[in-house]
C-alpha positions as CSV (number, residue, x, y, z in Angstrom):
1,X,45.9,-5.3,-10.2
2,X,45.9,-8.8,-11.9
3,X,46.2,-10.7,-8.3
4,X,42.6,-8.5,-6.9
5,X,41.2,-9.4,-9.9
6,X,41.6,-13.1,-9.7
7,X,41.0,-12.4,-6.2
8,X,37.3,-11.4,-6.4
9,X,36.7,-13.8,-9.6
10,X,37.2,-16.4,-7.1
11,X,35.2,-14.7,-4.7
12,X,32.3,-14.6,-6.8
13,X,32.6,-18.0,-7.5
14,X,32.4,-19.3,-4.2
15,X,29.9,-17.2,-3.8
16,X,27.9,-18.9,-6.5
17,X,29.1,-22.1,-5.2
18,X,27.4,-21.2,-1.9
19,X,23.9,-19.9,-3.3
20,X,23.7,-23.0,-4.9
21,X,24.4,-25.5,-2.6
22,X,22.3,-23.8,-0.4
23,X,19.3,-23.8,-2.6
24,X,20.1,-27.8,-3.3
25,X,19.8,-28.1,0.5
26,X,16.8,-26.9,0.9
27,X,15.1,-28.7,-1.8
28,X,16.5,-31.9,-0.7
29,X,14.8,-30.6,3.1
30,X,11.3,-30.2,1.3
31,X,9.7,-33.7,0.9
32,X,5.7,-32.1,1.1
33,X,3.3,-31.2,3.8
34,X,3.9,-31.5,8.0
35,X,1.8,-32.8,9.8
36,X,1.0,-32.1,13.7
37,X,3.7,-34.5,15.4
38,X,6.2,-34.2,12.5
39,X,9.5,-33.0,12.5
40,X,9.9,-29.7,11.0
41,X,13.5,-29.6,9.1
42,X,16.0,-27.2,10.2
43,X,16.3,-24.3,8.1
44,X,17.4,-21.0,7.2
45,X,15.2,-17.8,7.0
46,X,14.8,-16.5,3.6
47,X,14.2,-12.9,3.7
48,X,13.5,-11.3,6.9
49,X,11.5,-7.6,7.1
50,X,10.8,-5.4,10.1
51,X,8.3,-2.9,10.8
52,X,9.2,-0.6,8.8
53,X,10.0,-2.5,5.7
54,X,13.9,-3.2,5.9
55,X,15.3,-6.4,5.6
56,X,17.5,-7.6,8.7
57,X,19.6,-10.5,8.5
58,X,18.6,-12.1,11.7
59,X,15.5,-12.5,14.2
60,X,17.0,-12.0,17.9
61,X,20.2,-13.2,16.9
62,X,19.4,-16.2,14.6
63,X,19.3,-17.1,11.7
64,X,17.8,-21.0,11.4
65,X,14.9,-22.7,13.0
66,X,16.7,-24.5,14.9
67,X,18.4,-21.5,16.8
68,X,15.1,-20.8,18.7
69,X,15.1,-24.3,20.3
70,X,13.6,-24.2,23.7
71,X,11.1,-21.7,22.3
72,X,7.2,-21.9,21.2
73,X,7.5,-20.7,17.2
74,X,4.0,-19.6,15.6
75,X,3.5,-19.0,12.4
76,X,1.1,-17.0,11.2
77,X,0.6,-16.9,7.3
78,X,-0.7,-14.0,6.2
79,X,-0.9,-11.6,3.0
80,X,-0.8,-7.6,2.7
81,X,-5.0,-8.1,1.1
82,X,-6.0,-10.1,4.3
83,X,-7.6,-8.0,6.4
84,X,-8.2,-9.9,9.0
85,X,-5.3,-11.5,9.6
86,X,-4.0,-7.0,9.6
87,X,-6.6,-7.5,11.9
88,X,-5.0,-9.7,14.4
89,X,-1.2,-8.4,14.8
90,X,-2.0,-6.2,18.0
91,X,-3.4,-9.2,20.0
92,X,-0.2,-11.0,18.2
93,X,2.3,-8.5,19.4
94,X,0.7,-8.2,22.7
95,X,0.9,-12.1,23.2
96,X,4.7,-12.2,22.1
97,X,5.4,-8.9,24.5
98,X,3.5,-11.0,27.2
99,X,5.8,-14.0,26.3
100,X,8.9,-12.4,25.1
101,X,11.5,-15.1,27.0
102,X,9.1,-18.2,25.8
103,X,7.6,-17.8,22.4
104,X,8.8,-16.1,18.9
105,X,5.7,-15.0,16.9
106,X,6.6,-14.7,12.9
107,X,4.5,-13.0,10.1
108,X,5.0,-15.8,7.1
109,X,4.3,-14.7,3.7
110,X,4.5,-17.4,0.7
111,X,2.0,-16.0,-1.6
112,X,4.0,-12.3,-2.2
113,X,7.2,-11.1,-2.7
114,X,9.4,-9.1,-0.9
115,X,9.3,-6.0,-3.1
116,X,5.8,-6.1,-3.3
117,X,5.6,-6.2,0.9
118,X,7.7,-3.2,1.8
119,X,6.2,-1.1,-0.6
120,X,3.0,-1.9,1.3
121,X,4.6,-1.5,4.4
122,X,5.7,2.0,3.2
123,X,2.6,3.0,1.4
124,X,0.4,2.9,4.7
125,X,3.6,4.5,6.5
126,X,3.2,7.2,4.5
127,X,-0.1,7.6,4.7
128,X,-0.1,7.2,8.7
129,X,3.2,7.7,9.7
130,X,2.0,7.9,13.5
131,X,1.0,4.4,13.1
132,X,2.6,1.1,12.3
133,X,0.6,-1.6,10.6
134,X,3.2,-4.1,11.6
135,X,4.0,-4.0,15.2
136,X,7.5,-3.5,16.1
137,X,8.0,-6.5,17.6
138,X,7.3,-9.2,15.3
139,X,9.6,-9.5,12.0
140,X,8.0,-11.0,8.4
141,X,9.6,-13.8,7.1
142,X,9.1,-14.0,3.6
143,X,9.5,-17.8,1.9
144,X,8.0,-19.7,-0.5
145,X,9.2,-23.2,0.3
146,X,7.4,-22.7,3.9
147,X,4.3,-23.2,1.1
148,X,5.2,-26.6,0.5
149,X,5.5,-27.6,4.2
150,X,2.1,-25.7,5.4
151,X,0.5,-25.1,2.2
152,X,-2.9,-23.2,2.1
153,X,-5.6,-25.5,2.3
154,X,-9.0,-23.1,3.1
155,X,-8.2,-19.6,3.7
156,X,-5.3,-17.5,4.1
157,X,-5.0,-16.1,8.1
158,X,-3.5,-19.6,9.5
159,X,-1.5,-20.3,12.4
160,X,1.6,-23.5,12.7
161,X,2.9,-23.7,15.9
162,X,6.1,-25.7,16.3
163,X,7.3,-26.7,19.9
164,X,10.5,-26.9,21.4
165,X,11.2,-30.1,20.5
166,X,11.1,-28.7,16.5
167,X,7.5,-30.8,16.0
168,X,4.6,-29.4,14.8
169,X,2.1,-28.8,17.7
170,X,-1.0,-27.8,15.6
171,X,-1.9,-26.0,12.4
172,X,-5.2,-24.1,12.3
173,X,-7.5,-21.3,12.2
174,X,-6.4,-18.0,14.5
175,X,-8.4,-18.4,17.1
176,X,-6.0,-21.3,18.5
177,X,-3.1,-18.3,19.2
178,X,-4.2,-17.4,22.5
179,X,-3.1,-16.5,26.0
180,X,-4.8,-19.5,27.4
181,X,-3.8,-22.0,25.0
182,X,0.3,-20.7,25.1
183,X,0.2,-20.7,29.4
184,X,-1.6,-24.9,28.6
185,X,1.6,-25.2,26.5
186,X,4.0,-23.7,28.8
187,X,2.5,-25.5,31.6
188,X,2.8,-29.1,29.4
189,X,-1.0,-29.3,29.0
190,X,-2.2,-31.5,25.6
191,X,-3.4,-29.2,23.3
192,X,-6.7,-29.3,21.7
193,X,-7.5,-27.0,18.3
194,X,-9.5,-26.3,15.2
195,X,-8.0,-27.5,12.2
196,X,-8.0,-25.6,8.9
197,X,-9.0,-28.6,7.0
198,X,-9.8,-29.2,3.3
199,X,-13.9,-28.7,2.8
200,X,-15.6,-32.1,2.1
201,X,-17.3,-30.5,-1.3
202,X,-21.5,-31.2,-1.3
203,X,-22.4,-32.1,-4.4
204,X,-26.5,-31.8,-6.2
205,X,-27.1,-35.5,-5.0
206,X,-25.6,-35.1,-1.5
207,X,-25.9,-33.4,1.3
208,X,-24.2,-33.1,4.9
209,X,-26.2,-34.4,7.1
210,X,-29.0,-36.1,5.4
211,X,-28.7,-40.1,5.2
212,X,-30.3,-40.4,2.0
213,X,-32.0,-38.1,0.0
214,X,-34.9,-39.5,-1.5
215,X,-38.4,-38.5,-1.8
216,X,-40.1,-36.1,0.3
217,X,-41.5,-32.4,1.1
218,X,-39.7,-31.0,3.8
219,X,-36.7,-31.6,6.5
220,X,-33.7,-29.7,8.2
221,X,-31.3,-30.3,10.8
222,X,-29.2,-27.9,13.1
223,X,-26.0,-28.8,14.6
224,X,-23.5,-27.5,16.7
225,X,-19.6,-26.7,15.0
226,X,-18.7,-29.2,12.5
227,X,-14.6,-30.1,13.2
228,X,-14.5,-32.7,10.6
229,X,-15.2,-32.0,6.6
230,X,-16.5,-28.6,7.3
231,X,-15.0,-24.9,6.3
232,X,-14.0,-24.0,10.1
233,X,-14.1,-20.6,8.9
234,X,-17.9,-20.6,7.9
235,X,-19.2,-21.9,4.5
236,X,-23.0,-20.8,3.0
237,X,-23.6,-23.6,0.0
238,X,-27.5,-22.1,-1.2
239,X,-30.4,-23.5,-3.8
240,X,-29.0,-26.7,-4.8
241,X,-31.2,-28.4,-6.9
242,X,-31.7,-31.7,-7.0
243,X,-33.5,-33.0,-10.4
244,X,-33.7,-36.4,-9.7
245,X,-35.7,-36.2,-6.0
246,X,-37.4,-32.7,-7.2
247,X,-35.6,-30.9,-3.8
248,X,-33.5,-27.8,-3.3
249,X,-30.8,-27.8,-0.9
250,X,-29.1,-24.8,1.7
251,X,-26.1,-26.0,3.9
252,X,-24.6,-23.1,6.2
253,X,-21.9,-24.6,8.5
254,X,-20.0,-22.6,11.2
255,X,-21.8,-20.1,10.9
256,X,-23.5,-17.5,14.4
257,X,-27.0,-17.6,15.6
258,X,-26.6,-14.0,14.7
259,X,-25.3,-14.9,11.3
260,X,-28.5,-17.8,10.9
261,X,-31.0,-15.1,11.8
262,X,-30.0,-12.6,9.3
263,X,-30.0,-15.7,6.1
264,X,-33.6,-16.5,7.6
265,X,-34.7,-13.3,7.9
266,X,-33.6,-11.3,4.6
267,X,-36.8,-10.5,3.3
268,X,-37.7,-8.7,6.2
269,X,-34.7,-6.7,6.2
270,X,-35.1,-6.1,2.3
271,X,-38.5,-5.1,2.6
272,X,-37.5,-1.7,4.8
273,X,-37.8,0.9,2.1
274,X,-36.7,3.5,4.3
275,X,-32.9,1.9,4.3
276,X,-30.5,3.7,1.9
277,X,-27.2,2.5,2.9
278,X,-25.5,0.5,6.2
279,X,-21.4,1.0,6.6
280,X,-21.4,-2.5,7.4
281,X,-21.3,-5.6,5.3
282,X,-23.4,-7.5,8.2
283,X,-26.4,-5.8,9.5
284,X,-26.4,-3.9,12.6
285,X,-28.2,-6.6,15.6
286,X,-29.4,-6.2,19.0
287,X,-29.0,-8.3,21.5
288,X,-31.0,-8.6,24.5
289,X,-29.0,-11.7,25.6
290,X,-27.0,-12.0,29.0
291,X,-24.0,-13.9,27.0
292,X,-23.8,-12.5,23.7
293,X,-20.8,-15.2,23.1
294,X,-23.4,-17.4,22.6
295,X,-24.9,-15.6,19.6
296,X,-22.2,-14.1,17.7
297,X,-18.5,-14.1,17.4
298,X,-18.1,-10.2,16.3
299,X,-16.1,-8.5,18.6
300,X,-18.3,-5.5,18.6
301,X,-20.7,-7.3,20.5
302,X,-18.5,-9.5,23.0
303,X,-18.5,-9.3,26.7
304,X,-15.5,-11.6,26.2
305,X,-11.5,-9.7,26.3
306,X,-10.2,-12.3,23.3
307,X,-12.2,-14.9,20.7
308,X,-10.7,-18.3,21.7
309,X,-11.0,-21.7,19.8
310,X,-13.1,-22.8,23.3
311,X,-15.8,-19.3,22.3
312,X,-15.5,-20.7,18.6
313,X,-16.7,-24.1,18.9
314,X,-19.4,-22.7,21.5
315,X,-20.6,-20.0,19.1
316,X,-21.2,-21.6,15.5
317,X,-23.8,-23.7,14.5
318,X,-24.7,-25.7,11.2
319,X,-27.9,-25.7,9.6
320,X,-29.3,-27.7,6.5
321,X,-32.8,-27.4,4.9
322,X,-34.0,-29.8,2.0
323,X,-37.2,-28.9,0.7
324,X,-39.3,-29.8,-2.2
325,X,-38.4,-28.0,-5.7
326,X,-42.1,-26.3,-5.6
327,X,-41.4,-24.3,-2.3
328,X,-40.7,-20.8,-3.2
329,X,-37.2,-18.9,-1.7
330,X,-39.5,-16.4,0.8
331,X,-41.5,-20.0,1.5
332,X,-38.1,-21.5,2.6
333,X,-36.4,-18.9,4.8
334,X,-40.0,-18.6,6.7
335,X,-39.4,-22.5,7.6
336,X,-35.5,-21.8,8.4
337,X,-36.7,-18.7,10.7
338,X,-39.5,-21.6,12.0
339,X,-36.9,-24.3,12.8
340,X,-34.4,-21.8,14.3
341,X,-36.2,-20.1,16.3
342,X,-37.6,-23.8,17.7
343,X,-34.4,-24.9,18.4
344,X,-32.9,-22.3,20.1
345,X,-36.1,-21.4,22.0
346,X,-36.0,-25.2,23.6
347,X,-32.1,-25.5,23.7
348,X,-30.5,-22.1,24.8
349,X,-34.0,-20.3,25.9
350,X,-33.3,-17.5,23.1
351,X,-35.3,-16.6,20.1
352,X,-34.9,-14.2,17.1
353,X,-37.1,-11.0,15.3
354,X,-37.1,-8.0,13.3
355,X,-38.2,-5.4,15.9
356,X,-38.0,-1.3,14.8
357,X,-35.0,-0.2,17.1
358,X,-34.7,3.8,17.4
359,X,-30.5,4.3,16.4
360,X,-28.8,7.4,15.6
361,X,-28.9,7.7,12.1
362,X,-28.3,10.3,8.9
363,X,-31.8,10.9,7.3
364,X,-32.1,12.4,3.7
365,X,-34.9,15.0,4.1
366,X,-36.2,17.5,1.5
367,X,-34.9,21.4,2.0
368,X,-37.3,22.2,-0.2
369,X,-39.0,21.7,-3.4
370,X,-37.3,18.8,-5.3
371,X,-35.4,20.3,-7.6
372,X,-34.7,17.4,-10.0
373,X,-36.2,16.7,-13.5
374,X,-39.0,14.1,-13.8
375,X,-37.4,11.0,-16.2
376,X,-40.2,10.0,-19.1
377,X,-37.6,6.7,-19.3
378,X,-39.2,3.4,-19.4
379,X,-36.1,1.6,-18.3
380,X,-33.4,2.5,-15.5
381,X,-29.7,3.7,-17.0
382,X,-26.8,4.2,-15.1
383,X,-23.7,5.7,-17.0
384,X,-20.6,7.7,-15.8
385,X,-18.8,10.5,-18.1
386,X,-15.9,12.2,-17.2
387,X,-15.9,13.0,-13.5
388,X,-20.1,12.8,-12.8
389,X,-22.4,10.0,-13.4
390,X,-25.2,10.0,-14.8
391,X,-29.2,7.9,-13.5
392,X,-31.7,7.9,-15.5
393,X,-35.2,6.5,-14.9
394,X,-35.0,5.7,-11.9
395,X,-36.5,6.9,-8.2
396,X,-34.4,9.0,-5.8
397,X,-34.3,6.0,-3.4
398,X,-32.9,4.0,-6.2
399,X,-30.2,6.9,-7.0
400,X,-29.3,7.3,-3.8
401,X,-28.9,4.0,-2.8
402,X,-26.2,3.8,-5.8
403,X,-24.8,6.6,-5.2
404,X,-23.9,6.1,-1.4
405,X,-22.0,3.0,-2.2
406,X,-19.4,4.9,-3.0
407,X,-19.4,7.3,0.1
408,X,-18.0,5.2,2.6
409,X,-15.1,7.4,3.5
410,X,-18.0,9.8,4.5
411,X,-20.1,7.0,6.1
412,X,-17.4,4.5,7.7
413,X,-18.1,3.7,10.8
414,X,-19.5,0.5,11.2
415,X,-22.7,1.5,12.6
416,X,-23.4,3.9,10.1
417,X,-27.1,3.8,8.8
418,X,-28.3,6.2,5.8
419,X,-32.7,6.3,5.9
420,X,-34.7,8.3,3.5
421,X,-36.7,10.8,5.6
422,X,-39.8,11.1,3.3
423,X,-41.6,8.9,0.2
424,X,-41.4,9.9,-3.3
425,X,-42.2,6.9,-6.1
426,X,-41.5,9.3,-9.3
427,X,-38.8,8.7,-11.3
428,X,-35.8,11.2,-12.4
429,X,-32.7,11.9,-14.5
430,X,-29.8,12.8,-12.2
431,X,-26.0,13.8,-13.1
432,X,-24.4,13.8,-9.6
433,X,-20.7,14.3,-10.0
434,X,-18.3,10.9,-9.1
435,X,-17.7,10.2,-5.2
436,X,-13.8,10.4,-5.3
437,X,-14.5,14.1,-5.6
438,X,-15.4,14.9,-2.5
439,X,-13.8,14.6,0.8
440,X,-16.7,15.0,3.6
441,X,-20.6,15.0,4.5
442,X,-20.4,18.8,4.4
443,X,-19.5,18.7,0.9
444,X,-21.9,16.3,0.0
445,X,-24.5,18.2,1.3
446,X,-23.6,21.4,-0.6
447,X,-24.1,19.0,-4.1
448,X,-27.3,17.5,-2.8
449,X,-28.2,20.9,-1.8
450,X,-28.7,22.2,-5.8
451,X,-31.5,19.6,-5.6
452,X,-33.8,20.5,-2.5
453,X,-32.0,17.8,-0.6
454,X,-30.0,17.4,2.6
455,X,-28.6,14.9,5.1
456,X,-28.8,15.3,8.7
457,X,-28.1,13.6,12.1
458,X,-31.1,11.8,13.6
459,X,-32.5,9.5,15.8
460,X,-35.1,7.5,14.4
461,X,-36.8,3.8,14.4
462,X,-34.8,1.3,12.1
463,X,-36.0,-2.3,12.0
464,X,-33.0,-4.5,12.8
465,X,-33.0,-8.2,13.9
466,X,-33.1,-8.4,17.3
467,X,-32.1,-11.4,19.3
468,X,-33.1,-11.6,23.2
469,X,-33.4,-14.1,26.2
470,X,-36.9,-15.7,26.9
């Protein structure tokens, strides 16, 4: 009994011994960030997770970087809160399935830990256990030294690909990780790519593409994508003052014709009363353009299978307007709708506008009489108590604007568009009870019912920003 004893007190120091030397090794591996053309140092993976959230102890057999030799290895560095880089493990998996003999494709965490990523991994099993969020074939590696080699430098959602040689190939934005670019690897082709690089920061006294900013009333400048000091993943920098020339600065760099228009064009949009809620973030646009790449890099719209770094650079463009201090906002985007529509009139023969578009829509439309009490409130209130909440003072487009912010499990689809069907400028008190309440539109309706209202399917002229070929 003694002897097993001493046995395993040995074992568990060795053990000990082991954990530690290891952990010595690797901080004597880390000396800071890799560049492309660097040596990566070999190795071993952390903690490895599959699809379904269980740890393995290897990844095809191996255990250390160095193991995969003769292999493309891309990592892409992602977190559980990022949804588009959620977004992108299909076209991942499909490439490694495509690939399988040639490249390994790993999931690299260094922000969580590994508790906190199988829970997640299990949470959305449970909730759709038909569907996997992490495709089977690509393992997580979770490790927080990688963070120290390829630390974050703009956003998470980027991509290190390390050749077979163990160098670093390039580090960048997503869109480098793509069929075309692997075969140009594969095939020993250089490879070009978009950086993720640090954002040169534009201060009250600069600007990006000005010279010098002294005196004056009025100029801008549009530019193609900007590789070099510039947020590759799109940056908007809006009304910076500058005291000491009397000017106001915008800078929006990498950013769509599509995405331009809607900056320039905001009032317009606003100004549509009708509008009560869109699903979307962006708003809805029509294009009457033979190569929508050219306007926007939402895949909604593309003609194109996959967004490459090639579509990238061809799609975003940079635009900066300094004006003087005394032009008003609406006077500024008029002269930003003015120069952009210029430019891309002359340069790629297309030109935005807001047009009325007929869309399939819900309406809000009165069943009856309004059966909601008239507010004597001189100010608007918003309160929620216990499960309803509570406007007060304010018109029903107001209310129900508010209060279909928090539908979108009723309205999610992306091209989801709520209009009111009818004008009415008094103002009420309404207790509607809170959104998590209900499930569906039908139940919506029965609440909206008790006040004369209803929503309904419809078709029905929306104005949206419309970009077309001329």
């Amino acid at each position: 009994m003694r002897r097993n004893n001493w046995n395993l007190h040995i074992l568990t120091i060795l053990l000990l011994v082991s954990i530690q030397s290891t952990a010595q090794n690797r901080k004597k591996l880390i000396k800071g960030e890799i560049q492309p053309g660097q040596f990566v140092p070999d190795f071993k993976f952390e903690t490895i997770i599959d699809f379904r959230g269980n740890n393995e102890n290897t990844i095809e057999g191996n255990t250390k970087l160095s193991e995969f030799k003769g292999k493309l290895i891309i990592f892409d560095f992602w977190t559980t809160n990022c949804t588009s880089c959620i977004e992108h493990f299909p076209e991942l998996s499909a490439l490694q399935s495509k690939f399988e003999k040639d490249i390994i494709i790993l999931l690299v965490n260094t922000l969580q830990d590994e508790q906190e990523i199988k829970n997640w991994i299990k949470s959305n099993i449970q909730r759709n256990p038909e569907k996997n969020i992490i495709p089977k074939n690509l393992k997580i590696i979770v490790d927080k030294d990688l963070a120290n080699y390829f630390p974050l430098r703009t956003s998470i959602g980027y991509h290190v690909w390390i050749g077979k040689d163990q160098k670093v190939i390039l580090r960048g934005i997503p869109v480098n990780t793509n069929e075309r670019k692997v075969l140009d690897y594969l095939d020993g082709k250089d490879i070009f790519f978009i950086e993720d690089q640090k954002t040169r920061e534009i201060k009250s006294n600069s600007s990006f593409f000005a010279k010098d900013n002294t005196n004056f009333d009025y100029c801008s400048t549009i530019g193609g994508f900007q590789e070099k000091d510039a947020n590759p993943y799109g940056e908007v920098i809006e009304n910076i003052k500058n005291n000491r020339n009397a000017t106001i600065r915008s800078t929006y760099l990498n950013r769509s014709i599509s995405d331009l228009y809607t900056f320039a064009l905001q009032d317009e949009l606003n100004s549509d009363t009708s509008i009560l809620f869109t699903a979307s973030f962006l708003p809805n646009i029509v294009l009457l353009v033979n190569d929508t790449s050219q306007v926007t890099i939402r895949k909604k719209y593309l003609n194109a299978e996959e967004i490459t770094d090639r579509l990238y650079r061809k799609s975003l463009f940079s635009y900066e307007q300094i004006s003087s201090i005394k032009y008003s906002s609406q006077l500024r985007r008029k002269l930003m709708y003015s120069d952009l529509n210029n430019y891309f009139r002359l340069n790629f023969k297309i030109v935005g506008s807001i047009v009325p578009q007929l869309i399939p829509c819900y309406k809000v439309v009165k069943s009856n009489s309004v059966l909601i009490h008239k507010s004597d409130r001189t100010t608007s209130k918003i309160e929620i108590k216990e499960n309803m909440i509570e406007f007060s003072g304010m018109t029903l487009r107001e209310i129900l604007h508010e209060y279909f912010l928090g539908c979108r499990k009723i309205f999610k689809n992306e091209s989801d568009v709520v209009i009111m069907g009818f004008n009415d400028s008094e103002k009420y008190d309404l207790k509607l009870p809170l959104q998590r309440l209900f499930e569906d539109l039908t139940q919506l309706n029965a609440i909206l019912a008790q006040f004369g209202l209803k929503i309904i399917k419809s078709n029905d002229f929306v104005n949206q920003i419309t970009i077309q070929d001329v």
